[in-house]
Structures are given as C-alpha cells and as structure tokens.
BAFI-3210 file (N, C-alpha, C; in Angstrom, 3 decimals, decimal comma, padded with zeros to 6 digits):
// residues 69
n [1|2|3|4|5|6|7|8|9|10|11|12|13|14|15|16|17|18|19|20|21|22|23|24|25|26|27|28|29|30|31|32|33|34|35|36|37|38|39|40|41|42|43|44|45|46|47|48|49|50|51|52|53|54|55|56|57|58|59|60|61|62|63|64|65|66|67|68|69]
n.u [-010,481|-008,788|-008,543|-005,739|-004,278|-005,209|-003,758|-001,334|-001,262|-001,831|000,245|002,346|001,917|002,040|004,059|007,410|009,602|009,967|006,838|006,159|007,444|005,587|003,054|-000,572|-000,516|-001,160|000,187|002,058|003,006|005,035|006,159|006,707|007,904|008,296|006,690|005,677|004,131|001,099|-001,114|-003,646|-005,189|-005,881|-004,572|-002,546|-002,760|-002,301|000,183|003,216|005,092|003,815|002,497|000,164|-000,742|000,540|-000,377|-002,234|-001,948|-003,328|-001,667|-001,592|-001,663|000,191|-000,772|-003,871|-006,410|-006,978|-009,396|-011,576|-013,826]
n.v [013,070|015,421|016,839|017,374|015,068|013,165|013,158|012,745|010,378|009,166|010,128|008,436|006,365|005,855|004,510|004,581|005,797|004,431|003,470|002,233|-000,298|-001,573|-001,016|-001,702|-003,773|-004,877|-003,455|-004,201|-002,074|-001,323|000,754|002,814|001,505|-000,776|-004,337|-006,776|-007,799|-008,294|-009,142|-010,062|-008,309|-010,234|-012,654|-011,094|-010,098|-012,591|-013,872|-014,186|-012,465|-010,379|-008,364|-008,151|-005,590|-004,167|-002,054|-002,363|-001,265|-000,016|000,235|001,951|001,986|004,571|006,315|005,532|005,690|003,987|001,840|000,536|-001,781]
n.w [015,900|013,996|010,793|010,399|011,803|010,509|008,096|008,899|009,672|007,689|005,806|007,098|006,808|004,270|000,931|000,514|-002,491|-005,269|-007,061|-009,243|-010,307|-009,344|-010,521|-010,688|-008,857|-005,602|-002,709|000,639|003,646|005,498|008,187|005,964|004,178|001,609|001,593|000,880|-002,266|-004,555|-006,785|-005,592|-003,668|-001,198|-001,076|-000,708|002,189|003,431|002,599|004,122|004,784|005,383|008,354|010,383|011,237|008,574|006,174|003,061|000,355|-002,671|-005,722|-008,491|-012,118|-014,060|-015,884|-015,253|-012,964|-009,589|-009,189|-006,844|-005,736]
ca.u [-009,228|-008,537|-007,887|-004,529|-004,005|-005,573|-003,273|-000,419|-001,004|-001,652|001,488|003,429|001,935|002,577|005,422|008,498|010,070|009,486|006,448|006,400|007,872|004,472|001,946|-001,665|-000,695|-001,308|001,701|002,103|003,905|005,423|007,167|006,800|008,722|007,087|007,172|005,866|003,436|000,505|-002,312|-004,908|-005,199|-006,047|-003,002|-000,920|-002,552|-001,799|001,900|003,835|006,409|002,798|001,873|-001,741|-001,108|000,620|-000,866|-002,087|-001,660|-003,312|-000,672|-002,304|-000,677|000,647|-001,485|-004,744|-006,549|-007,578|-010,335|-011,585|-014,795]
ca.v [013,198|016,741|016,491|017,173|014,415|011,520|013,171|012,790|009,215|008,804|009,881|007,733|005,083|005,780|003,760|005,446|005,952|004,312|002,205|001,844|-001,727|-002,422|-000,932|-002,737|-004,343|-004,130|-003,640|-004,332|-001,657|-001,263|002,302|002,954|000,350|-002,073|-005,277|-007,366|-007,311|-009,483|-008,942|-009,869|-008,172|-011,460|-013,100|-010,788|-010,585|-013,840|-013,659|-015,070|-011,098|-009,548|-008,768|-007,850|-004,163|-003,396|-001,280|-002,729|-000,111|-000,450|000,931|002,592|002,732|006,181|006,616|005,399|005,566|003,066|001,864|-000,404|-002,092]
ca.w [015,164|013,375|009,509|010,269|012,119|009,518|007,164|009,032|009,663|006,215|005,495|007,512|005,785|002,483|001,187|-000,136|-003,372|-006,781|-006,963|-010,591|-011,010|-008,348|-010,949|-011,146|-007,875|-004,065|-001,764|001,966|003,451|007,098|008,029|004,489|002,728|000,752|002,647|-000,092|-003,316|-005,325|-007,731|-005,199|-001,730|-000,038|-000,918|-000,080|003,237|003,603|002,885|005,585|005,277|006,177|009,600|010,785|011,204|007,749|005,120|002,047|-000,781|-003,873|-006,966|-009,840|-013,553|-014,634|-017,021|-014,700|-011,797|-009,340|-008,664|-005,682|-004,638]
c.u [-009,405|-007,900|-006,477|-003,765|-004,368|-004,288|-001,982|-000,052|-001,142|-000,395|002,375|003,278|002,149|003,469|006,050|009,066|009,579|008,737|005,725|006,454|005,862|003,167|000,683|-001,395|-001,263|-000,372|001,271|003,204|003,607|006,680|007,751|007,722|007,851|007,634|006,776|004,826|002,307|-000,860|-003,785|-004,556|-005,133|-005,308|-002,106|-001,186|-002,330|-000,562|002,359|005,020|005,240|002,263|000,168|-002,012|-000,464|-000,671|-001,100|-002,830|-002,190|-002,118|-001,287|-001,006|-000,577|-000,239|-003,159|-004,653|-006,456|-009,091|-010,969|-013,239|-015,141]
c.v [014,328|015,628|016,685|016,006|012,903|012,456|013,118|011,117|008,464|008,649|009,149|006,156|004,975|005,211|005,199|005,130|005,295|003,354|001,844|000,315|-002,564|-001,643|-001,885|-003,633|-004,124|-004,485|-003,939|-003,078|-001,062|-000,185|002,315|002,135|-001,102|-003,574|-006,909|-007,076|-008,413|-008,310|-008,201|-009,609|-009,539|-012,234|-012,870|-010,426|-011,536|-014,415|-014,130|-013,135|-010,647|-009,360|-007,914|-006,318|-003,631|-003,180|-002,204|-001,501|-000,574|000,280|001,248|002,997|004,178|006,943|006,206|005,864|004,377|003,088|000,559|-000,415|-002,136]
c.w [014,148|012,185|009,255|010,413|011,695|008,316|007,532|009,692|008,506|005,432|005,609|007,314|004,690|002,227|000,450|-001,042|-004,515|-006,737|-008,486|-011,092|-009,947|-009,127|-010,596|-009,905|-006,458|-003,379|-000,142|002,239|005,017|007,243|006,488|003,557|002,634|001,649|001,616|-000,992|-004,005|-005,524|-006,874|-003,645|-000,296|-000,086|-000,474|001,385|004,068|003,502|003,666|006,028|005,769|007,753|009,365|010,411|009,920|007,044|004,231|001,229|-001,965|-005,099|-008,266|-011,027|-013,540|-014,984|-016,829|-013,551|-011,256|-008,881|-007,766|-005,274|-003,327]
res [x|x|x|x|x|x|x|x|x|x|x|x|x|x|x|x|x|x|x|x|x|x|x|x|x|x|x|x|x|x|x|x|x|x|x|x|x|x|x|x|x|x|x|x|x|x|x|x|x|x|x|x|x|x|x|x|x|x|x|x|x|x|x|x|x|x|x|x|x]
***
C-alpha cells in the first residue's frame, strides 16, 4: 500500500465537521459521521450503535494533544 493510499483511507475515516462538543472523548465513526461517543474506548466499543468495522477516534482538546497507550 503506497502512502497515498493509507492517506486516503485515512481520510475517509475521519469524521466530519465539529468535534468540539466530543473533546477528551473517543468517537465511533462510520462514513465519517460520528456514530456514537464515551470516555472509555471499550465502552464505546461495546455500544449496541457500534459495529465491528467502525472507527474509534480519539478527540483531543484545543488547547492539547492526545495521547494514547
């Protein structure tokens, strides 16, 4: 896989538009819209809106990074 082509599946995971109100959280997110949201990753893969193959997104404050074990 050419670096074009991880960055263009990267993209199409990204979610879309304002994820602000989802600071400090981790999103689920299926053809880029957020699908749902929680604190801890393993919850929210556990969700019942989550399927297997979404994304989980971490959301970094403004004014931080993230950072991930």
């Amino acid at each position: 896989m050419t670096t074009v082509e991880i960055d263009q599946v990267q993209a199409a995971v990204m979610p879309h538009g304002d994820l602000a109100p989802y600071a400090g959280q981790w999103v689920a997110v299926r053809d880029g819209q957020v699908i749902a949201h929680d604190v801890d990753p393993v919850r929210l893969r556990e969700h019942p809106d989550v399927q297997p193959d979404d994304a989980l997104v971490p959301v970094a404050y403004p004014d931080r990074g993230v950072f991930v074990l």
